[in-house]
C-alpha positions as CSV (number, residue, x, y, z in Angstrom):
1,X,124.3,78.9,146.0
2,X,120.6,79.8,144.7
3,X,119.8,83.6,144.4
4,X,116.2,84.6,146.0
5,X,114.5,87.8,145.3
6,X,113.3,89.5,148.0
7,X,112.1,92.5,146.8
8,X,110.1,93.0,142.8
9,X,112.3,95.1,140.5
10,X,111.7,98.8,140.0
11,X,110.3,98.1,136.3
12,X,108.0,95.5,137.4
13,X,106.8,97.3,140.7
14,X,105.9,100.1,137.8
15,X,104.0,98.1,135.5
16,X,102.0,96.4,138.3
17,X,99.1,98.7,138.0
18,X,99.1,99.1,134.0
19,X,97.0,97.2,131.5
20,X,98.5,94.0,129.9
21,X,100.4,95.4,127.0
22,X,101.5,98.4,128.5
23,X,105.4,99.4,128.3
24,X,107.3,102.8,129.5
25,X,107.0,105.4,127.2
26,X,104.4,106.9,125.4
27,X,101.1,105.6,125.6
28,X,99.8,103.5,122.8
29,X,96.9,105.0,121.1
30,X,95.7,101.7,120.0
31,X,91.8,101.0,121.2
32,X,89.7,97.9,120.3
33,X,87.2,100.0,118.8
34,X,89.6,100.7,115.7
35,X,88.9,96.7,114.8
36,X,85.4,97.6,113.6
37,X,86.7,100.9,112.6
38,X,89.0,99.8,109.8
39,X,86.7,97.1,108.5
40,X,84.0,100.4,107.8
41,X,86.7,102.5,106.5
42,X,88.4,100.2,104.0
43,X,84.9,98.4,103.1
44,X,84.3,101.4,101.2
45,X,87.3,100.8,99.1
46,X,90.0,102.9,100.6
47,X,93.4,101.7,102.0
48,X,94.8,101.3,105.0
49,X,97.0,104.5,104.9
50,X,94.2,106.1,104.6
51,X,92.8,104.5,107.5
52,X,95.3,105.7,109.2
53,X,95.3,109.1,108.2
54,X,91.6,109.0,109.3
55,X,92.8,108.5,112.8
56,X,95.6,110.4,112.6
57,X,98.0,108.3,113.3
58,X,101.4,107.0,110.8
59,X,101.0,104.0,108.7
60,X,103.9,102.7,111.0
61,X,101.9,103.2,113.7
62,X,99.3,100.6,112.3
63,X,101.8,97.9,110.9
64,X,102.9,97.8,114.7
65,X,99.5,97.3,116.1
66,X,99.1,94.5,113.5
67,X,102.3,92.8,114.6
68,X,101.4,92.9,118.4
69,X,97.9,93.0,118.7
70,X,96.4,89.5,117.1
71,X,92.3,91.0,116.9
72,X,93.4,94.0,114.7
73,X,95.5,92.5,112.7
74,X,92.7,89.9,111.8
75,X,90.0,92.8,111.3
76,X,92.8,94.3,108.8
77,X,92.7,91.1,106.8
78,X,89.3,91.2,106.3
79,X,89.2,94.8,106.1
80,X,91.3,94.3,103.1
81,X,89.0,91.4,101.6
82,X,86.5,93.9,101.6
83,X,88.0,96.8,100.1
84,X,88.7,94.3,96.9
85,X,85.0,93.6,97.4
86,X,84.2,97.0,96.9
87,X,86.3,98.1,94.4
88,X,84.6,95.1,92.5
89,X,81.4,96.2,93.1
90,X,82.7,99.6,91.6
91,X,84.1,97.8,88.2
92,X,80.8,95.8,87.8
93,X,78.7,99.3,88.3
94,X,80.8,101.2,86.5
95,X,78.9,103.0,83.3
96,X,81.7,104.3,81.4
97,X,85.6,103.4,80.9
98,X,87.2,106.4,83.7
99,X,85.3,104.7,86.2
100,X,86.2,101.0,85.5
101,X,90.0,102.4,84.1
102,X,90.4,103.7,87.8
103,X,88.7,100.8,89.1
104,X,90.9,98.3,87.7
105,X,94.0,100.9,88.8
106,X,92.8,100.2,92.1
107,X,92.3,96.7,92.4
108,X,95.7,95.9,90.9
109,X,97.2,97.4,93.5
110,X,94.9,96.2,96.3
111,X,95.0,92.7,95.1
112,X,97.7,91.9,92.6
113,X,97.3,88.7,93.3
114,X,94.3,87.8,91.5
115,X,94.5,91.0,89.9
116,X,98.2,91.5,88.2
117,X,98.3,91.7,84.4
118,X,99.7,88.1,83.7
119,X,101.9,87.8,80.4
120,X,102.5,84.2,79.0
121,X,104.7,83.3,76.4
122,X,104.8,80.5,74.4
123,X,108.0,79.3,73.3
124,X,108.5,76.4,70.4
125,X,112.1,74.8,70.0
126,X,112.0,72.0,67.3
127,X,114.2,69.0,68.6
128,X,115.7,66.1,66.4
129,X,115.9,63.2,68.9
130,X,118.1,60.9,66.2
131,X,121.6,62.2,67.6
132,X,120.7,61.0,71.1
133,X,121.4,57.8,72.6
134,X,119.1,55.6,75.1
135,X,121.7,56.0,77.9
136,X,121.1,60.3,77.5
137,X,117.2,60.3,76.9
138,X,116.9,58.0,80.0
139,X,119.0,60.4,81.9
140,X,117.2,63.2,80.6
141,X,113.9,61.4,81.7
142,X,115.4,61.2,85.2
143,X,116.3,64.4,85.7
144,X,120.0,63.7,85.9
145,X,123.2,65.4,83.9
146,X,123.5,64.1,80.7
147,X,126.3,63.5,78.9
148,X,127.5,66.0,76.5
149,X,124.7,66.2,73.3
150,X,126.1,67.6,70.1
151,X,123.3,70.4,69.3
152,X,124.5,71.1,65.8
153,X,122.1,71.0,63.5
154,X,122.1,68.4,61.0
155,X,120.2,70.5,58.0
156,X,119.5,74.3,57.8
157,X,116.0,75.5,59.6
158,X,114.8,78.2,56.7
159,X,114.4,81.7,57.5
160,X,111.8,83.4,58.3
């Protein structure tokens, strides 16, 4: 037995004169314009809470117009290329330390990325290879569990 609707259903009989998008509730106050809108705002170097704040609406507000509205969430990814740019342009301009201290601040946070303070470490082990038979340095090579290798050392390393 196949089941034929006669009739639409009360939601979609609702939602038949709305714009694509549109769900019951309250109305989005997403418009196209704030595409362009966010690109001038955060080219100047500020965020996109700020943005936000600028058209008063909450920072969740904008992460879900991101998620579900493809165009704005591209204009935020170059909005946010361009704040870095800006806050570049800052640092390189900058005449004394506050400015490029503040500047540096900012694009750490913006772009940590390219911009996080990276901290290397350089580690030396001295290794006596006599002790260790072909079958455990070829295993070794490969990757592969080695049979136990007595570590002990065969003379005293002086202090330092």
């Amino acid at each position: 037995m196949t089941f034929v609707r006669k009739r639409p259903m009360a939601h979609h009989v609702a939602l038949a004169d709305k714009p694509p998008g549109y769900t019951f509730g309250r109305p989005t106050k997403y418009r196209e314009e704030y595409c362009q809108a966010v690109q001038e705002h955060m080219g100047k170097g500020r965020s996109l809470t700020a943005f936000a704040g600028e058209i008063k609406v909450s920072v969740e507000s904008i992460y879900e117009w991101i998620a579900t509205h493809p165009d704005f969430s591209d204009s935020v990814k170059r909005a946010q290329a361009q704040r870095v740019n800006a806050l570049e342009e800052r640092l390189l301009s900058a005449n004394n330390g506050g400015t490029a201290a503040t500047s540096i601040f900012a694009l750490k946070n913006a772009c940590p990325a390219e911009w996080r303070e990276v901290r290397y470490e350089n580690i030396e082990h001295t290794v006596n290879l006599d002790g260790i038979s072909d079958e455990q340095l070829a295993a070794i090579a490969l990757g592969r569990q080695t049979p136990m290798i007595d570590v002990t050392p065969s003379k005293k390393l002086p202090k330092r």
